[in-house]
FIPATOR-69075 format. One record per residue (C-alpha): y, x, z; residue in one letter; residue number from 1. Coordinates in Angstrom, 2 decimals. Each point is the difference from the previous one (the first is absolute). Layout:
<sites>
@y Y; x X; z Z; aa a; i NUM
...
</sites>
This chain:
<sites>
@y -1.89; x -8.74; z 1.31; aa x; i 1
@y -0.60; x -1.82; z -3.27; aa x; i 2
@y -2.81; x 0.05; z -2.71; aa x; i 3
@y 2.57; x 0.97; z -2.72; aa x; i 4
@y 0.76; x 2.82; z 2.12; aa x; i 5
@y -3.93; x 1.02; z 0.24; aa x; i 6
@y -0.40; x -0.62; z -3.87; aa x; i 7
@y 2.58; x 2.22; z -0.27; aa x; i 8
@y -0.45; x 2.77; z 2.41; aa x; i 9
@y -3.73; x 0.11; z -2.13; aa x; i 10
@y 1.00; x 0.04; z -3.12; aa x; i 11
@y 2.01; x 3.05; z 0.99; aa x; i 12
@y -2.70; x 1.31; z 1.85; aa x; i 13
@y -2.30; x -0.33; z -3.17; aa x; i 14
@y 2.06; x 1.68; z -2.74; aa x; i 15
@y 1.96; x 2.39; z 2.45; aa x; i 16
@y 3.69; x -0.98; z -2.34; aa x; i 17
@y 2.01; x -2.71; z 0.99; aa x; i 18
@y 1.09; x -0.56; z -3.65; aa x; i 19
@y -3.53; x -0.55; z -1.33; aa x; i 20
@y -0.89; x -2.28; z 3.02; aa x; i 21
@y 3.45; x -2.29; z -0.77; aa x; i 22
@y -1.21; x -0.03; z -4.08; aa x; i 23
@y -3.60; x -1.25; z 1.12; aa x; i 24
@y 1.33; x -2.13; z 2.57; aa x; i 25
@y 3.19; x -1.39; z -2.45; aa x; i 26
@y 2.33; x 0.67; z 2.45; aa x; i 27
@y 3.20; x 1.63; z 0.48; aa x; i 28
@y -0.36; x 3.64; z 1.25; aa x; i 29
@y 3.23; x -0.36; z 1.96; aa x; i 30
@y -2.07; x -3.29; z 1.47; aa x; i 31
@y -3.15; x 1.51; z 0.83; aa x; i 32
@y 1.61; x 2.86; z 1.86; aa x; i 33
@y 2.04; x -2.15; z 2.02; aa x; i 34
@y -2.76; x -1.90; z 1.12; aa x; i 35
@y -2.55; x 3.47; z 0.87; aa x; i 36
@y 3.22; x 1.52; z 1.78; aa x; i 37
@y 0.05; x -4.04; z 1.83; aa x; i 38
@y -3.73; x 0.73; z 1.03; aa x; i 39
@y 0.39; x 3.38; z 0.90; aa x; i 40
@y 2.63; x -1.44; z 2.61; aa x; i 41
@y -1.87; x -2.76; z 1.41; aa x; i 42
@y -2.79; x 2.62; z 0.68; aa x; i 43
@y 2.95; x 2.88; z 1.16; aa x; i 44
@y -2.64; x 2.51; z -2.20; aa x; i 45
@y 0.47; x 1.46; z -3.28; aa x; i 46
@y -2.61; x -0.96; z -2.33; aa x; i 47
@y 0.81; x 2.65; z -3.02; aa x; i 48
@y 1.18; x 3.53; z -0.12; aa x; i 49
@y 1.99; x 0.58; z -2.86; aa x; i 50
@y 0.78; x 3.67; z -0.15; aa x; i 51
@y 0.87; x 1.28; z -3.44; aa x; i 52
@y -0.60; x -3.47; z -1.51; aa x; i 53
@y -4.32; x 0.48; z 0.72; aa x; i 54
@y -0.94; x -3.36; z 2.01; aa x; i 55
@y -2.79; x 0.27; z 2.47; aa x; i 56
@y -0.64; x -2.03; z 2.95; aa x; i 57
@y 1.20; x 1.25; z 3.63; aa x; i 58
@y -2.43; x -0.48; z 2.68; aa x; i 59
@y 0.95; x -3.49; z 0.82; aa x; i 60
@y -0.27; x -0.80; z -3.83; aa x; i 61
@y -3.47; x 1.11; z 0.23; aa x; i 62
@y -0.52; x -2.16; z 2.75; aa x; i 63
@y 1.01; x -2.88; z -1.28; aa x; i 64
@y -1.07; x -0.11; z -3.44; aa x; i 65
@y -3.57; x -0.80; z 0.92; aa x; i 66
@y 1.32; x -2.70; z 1.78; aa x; i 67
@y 1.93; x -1.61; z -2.43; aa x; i 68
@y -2.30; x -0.34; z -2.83; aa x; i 69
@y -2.16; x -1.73; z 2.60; aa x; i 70
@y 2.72; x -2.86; z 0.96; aa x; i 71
@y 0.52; x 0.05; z -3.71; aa x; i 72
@y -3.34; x -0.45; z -0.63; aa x; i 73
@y -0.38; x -2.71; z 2.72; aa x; i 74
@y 2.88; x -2.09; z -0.58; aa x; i 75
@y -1.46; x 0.04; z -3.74; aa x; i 76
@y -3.45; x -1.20; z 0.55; aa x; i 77
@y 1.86; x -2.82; z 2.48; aa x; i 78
@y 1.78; x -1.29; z -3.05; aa x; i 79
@y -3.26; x -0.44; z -2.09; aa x; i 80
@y -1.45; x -1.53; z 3.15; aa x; i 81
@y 2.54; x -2.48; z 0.39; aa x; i 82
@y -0.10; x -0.65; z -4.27; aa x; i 83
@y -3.86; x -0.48; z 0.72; aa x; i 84
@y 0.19; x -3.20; z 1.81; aa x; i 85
@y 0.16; x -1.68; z -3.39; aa x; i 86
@y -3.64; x 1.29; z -0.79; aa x; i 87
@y -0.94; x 3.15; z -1.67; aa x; i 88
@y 1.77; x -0.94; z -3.19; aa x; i 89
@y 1.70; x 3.41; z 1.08; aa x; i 90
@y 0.00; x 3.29; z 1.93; aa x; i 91
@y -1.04; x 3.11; z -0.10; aa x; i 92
@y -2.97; x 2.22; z 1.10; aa x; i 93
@y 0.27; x 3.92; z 0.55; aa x; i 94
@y -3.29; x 1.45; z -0.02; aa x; i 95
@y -0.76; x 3.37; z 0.48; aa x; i 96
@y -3.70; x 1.52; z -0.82; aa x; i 97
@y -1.64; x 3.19; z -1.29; aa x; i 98
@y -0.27; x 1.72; z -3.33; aa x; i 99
@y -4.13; x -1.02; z 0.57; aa x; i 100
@y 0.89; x -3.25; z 0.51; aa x; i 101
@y 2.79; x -0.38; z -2.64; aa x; i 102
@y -2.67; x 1.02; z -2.56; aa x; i 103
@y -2.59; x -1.96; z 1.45; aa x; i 104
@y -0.84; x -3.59; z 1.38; aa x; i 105
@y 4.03; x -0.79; z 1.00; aa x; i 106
@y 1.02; x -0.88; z -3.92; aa x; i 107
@y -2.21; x -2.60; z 0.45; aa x; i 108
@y 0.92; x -1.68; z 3.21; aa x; i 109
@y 3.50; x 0.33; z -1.58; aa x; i 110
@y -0.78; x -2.17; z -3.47; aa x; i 111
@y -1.33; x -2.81; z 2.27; aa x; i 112
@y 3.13; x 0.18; z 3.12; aa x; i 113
@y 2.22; x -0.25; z -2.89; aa x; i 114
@y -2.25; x -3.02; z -2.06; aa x; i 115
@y 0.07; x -1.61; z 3.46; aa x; i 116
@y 4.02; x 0.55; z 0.43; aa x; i 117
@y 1.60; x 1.28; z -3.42; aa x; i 118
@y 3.49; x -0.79; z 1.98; aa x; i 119
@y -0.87; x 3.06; z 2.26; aa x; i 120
@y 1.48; x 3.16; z -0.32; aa x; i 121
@y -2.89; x 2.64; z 0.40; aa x; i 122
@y 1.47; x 3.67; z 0.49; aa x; i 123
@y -2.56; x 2.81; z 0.13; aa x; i 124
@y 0.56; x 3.23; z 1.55; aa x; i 125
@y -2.79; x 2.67; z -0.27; aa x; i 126
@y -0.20; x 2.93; z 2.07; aa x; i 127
@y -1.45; x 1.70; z 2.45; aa x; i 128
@y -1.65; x -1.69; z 3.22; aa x; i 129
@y 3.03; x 1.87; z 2.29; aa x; i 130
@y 2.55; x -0.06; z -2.53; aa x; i 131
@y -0.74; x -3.86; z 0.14; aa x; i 132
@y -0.06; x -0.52; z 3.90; aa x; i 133
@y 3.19; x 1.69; z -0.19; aa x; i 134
@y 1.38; x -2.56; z -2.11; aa x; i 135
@y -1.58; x -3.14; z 1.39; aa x; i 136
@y 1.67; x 1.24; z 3.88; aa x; i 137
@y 3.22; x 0.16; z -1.79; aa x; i 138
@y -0.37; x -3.40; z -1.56; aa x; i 139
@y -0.26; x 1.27; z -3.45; aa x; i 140
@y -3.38; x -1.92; z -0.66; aa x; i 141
@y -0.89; x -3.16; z 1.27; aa x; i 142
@y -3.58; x 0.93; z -0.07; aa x; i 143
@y -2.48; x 3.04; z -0.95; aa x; i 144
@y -3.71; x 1.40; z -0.29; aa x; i 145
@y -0.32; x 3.03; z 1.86; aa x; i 146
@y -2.44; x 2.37; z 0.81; aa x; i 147
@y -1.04; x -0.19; z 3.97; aa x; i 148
@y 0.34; x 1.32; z 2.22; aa x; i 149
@y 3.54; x 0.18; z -0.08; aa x; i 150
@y 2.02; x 3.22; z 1.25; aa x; i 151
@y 1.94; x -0.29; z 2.67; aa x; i 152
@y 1.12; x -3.27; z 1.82; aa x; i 153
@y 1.48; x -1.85; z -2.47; aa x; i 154
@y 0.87; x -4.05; z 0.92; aa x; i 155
@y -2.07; x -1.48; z -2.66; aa x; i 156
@y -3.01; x -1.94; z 0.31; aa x; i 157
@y -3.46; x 0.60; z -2.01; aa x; i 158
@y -2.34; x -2.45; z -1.14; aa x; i 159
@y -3.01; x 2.12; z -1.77; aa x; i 160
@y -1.22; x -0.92; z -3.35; aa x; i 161
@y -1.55; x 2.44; z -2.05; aa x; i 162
@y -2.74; x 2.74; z 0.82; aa x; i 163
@y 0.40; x 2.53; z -2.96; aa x; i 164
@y -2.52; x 2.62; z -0.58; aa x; i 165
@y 1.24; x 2.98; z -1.28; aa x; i 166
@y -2.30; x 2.26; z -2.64; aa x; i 167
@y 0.34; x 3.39; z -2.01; aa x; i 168
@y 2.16; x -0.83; z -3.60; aa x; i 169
@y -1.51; x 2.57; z -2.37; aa x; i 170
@y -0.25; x -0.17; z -4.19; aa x; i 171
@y -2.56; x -2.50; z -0.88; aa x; i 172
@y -1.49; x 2.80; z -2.73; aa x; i 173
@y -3.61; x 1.15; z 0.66; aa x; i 174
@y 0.34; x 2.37; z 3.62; aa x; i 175
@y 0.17; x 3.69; z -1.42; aa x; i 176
@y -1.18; x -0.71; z -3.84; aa x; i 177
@y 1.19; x 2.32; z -2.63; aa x; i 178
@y 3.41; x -1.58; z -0.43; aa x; i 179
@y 1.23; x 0.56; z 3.70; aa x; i 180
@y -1.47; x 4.39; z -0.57; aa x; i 181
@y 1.98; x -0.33; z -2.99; aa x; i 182
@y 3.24; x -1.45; z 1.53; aa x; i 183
@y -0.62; x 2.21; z 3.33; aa x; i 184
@y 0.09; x -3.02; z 1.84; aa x; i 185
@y -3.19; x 0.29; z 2.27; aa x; i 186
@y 2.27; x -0.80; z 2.65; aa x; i 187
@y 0.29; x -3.40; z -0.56; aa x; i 188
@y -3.16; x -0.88; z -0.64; aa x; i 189
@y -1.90; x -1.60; z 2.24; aa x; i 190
@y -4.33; x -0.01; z 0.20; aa x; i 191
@y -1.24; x -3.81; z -0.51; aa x; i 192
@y -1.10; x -0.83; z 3.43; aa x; i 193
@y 0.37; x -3.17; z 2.24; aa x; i 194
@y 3.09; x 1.55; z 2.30; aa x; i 195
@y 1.38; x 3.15; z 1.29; aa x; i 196
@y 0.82; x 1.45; z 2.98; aa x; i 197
@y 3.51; x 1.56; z 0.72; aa x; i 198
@y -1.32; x 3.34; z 0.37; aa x; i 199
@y -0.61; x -0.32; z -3.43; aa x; i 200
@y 2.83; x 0.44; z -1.20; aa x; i 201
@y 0.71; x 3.41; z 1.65; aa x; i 202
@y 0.01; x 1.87; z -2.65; aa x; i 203
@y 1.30; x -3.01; z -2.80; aa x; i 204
@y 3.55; x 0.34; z -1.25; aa x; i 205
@y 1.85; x -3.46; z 0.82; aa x; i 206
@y 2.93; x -1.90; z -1.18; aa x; i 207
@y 2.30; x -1.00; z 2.46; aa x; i 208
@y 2.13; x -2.51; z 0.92; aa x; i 209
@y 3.72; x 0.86; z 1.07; aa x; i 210
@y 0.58; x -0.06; z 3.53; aa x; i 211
@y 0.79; x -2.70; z 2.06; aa x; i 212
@y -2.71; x -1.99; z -2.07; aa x; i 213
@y -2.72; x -1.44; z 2.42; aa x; i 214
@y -2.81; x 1.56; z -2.07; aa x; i 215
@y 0.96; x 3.33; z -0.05; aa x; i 216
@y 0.12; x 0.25; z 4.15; aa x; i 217
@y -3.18; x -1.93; z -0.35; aa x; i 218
@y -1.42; x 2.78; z -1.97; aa x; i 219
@y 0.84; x 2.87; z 1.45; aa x; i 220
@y -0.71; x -1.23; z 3.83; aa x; i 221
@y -3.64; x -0.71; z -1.37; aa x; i 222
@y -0.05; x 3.29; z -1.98; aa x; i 223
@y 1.32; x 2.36; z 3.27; aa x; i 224
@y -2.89; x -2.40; z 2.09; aa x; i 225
@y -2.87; x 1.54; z -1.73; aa x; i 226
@y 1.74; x 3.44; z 0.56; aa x; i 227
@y 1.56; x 1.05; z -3.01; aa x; i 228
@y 3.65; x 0.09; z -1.92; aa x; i 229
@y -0.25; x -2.12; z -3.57; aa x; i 230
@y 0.94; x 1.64; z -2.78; aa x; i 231
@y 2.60; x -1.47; z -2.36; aa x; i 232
@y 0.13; x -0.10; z -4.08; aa x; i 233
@y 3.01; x -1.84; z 0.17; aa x; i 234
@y 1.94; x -1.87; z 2.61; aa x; i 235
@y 3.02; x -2.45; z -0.39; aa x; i 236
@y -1.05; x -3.00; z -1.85; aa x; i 237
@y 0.03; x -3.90; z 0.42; aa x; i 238
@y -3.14; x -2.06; z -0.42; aa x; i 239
@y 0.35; x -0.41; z -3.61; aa x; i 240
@y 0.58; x 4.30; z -0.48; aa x; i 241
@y -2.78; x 0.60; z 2.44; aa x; i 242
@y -2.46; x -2.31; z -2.36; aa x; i 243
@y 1.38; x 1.45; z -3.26; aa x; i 244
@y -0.42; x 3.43; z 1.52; aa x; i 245
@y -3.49; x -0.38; z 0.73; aa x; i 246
@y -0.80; x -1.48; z -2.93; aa x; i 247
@y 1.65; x 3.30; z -2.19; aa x; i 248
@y -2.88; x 1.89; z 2.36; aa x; i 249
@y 2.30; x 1.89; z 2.11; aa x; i 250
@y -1.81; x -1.08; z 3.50; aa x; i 251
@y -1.27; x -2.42; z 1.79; aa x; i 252
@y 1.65; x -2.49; z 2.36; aa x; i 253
@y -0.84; x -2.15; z 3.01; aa x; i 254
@y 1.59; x -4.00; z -0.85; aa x; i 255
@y -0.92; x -3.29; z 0.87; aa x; i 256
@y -2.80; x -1.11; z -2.11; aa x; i 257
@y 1.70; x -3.18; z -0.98; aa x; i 258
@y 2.53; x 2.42; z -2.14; aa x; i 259
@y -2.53; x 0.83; z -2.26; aa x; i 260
@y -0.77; x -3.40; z -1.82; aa x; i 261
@y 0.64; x -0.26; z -3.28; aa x; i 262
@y -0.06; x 3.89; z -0.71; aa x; i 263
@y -2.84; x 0.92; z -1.87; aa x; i 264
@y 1.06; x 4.01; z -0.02; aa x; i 265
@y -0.76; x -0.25; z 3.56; aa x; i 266
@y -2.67; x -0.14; z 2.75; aa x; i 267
@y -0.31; x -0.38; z 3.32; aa x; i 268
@y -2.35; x 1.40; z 2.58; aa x; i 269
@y -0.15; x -1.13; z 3.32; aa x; i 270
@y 1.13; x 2.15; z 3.14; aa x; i 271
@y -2.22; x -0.42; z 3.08; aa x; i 272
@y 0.60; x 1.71; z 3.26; aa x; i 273
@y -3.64; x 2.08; z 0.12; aa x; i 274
@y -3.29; x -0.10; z -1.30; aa x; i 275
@y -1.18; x -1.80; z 3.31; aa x; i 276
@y 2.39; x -2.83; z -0.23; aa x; i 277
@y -1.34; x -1.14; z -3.58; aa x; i 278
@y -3.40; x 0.21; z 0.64; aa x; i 279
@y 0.55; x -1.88; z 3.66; aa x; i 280
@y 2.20; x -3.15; z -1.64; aa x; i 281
@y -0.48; x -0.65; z -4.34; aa x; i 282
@y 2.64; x -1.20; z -1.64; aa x; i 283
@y 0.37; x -4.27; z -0.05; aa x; i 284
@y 0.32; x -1.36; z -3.30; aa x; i 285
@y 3.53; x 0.80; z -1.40; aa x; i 286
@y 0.52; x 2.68; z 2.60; aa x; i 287
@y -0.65; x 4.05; z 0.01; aa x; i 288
@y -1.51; x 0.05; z 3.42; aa x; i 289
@y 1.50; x 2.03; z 3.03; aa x; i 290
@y 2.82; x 2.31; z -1.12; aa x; i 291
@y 4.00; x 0.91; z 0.00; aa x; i 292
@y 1.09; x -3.72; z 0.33; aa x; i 293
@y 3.61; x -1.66; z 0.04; aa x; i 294
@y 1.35; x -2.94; z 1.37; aa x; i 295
@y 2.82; x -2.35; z -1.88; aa x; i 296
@y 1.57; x -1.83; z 2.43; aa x; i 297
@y 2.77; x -2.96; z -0.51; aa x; i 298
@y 2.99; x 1.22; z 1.99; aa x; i 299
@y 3.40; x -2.03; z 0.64; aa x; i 300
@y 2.59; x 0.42; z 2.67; aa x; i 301
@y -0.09; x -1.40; z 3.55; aa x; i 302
@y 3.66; x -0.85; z 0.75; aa x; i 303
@y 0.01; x -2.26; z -3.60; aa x; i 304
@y -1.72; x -3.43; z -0.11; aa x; i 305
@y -1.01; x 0.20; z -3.68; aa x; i 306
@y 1.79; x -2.26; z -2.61; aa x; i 307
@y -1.95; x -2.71; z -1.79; aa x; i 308
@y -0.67; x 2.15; z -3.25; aa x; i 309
@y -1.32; x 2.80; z 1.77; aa x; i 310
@y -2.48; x -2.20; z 1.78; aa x; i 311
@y -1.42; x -1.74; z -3.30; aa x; i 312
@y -0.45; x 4.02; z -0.89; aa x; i 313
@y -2.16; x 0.53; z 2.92; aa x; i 314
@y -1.67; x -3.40; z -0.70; aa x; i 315
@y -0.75; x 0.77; z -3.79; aa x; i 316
@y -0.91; x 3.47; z 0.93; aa x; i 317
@y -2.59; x -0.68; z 2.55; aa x; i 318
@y -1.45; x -3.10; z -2.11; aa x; i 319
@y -0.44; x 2.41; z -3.01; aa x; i 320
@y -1.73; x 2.72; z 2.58; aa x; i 321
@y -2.03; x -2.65; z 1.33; aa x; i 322
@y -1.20; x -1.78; z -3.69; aa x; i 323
@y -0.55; x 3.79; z -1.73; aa x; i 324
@y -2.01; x 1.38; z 3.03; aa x; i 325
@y -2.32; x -3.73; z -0.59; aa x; i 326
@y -0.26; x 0.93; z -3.90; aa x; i 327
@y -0.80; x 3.56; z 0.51; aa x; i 328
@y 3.29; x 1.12; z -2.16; aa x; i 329
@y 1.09; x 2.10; z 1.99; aa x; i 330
@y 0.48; x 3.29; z -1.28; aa x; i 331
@y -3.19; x 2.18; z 0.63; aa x; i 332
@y 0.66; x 2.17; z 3.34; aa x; i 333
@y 2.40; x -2.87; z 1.60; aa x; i 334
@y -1.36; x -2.31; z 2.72; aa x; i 335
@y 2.47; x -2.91; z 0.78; aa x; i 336
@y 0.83; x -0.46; z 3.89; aa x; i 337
@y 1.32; x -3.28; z -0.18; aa x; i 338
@y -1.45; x -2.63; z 1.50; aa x; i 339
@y -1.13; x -3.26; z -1.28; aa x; i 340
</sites>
């Protein structure tokens, strides 16, 4: 079995035409299919089914695909290890993080990685926290910030590094003033008060997140705790749609407080678990006190030693966590748990 041969069985696998895969691979069609039907031997399976001229992967196709974008992966990152030894002059980092953190605190741990090594590639990937263990176990990303605790049993490993609070998005207009009657949008405003409680927002249309997004299960498994089904304004939306939404007053949403720096239209009021738990522990300085809390962890994969330029990441990263959390600039609602 050769790596041309897994190249090429993927690229097939990706576009489902052996014509397009030969174009973007600038081969020979007659080449490329000599070498798939080559593979297909070596493994005695069929790897495409190619009735009436659809492609799709047989059951051993499916199989292996997974697999080889992982070796692919792996023999990649063992080239830029090897180029490495030189210094980090070069390489590449493949960091995967959250829409939250995307707009947030990781554009500037990214300005000074890339002051400290402008030779280093830096490739961001933002998605959801299971969309992004999926791509980290396939070798896809050489590192990512996730959301714990992770589902299922991945083979990653998790460093924690951020506690984010999460609060209530709503418009920042005055709560229920005579614009908000006029616009019939007393559903997203929200009274002035120091926090909320989920069963608050009952009877509050919200603005959803598309599924598979971390927040949105978040949401509703609080929302069905206190006993009750949330109601939904409209559903679908990235971080950036969700914010926009609120702000046009069409609902409220639950986010990460850091999100909301740096837009005025908005506000945010914190969530706490009951009325008992914020009278028993006040909020420290910088925090919102006992509430629907999520963890950022640092997550990379167990059966790959890192390469240099993904260790000076975690370096920068946790020297940048470390100096902020010192200065108090961290965003307001986000408690650094890095270590000195």
């Amino acid at each position: 079995m050769q790596l041309q041969q897994l190249a090429y069985f993927v690229a097939v696998a990706e576009v489902r035409h052996f014509t397009q895969a030969a174009e973007i691979l600038r081969v020979a069609q007659p080449s490329l299919s000599k070498q798939i039907r080559a593979l297909e031997t070596e493994l005695g399976a069929s790897l495409f089914s190619r009735a009436r001229g659809n492609i799709t992967l047989t059951p051993a196709g499916e199989t292996l695909l997974p697999l080889a974008k992982r070796i692919l992966a792996d023999v990649d990152t063992a080239r830029l290890e090897v180029q490495e030894l030189a210094g980090l002059r070069r390489g590449r980092v493949r960091l995967g993080a959250t829409p939250s953190l995307c707009a947030g605190l990781l554009g500037d741990v990214l300005r000074r990685f890339h002051d400290a090594y402008p030779g280093v590639q830096l490739i961001v990937e933002e998605g959801g926290s299971r969309d992004l263990v999926r791509d980290l176990t396939r070798g896809l990303l050489d590192l990512a910030l996730v959301i714990l605790p992770l589902h299922g049993d991945p083979p990653l490993e998790t460093t924690p590094i951020l506690r984010e609070h999460l609060v209530v998005a709503s418009p920042a207009g005055n709560a229920g003033g005579e614009g908000a009657r006029a616009s019939g949008r007393d559903g997203a405003q929200v009274p002035r008060r120091s926090h909320l409680r989920i069963e608050d927002l009952r009877n509050r249309p919200l603005v959803m997140f598309r599924s598979g997004y971390d927040l949105r299960e978040a949401t509703i498994g609080a929302c069905r705790a206190a006993g009750f089904e949330p109601r939904f304004a409209v559903e679908g939306g990235e971080m950036d749609a969700v914010l926009r939404f609120v702000e046009a007053g069409l609902g409220v949403a639950v986010v990460p407080s850091m999100v909301l720096a740096g837009r005025p239209l908005l506000r945010g009021t914190p969530l706490v678990v009951s009325e008992q738990a914020a009278d028993r522990e006040p909020p420290r300085r910088g925090q919102h006190g006992p509430g629907l809390l999520r963890t950022i962890a640092l997550a990379r994969r167990k059966d790959v030693d890192r390469t240099h330029a993904a260790r000076a990441f975690e370096d920068t990263l946790a020297t940048f966590l470390v100096e902020a959390a010192l200065a108090g600039s961290l965003p307001a609602g986000v408690e650094s748990l890095v270590s000195a």
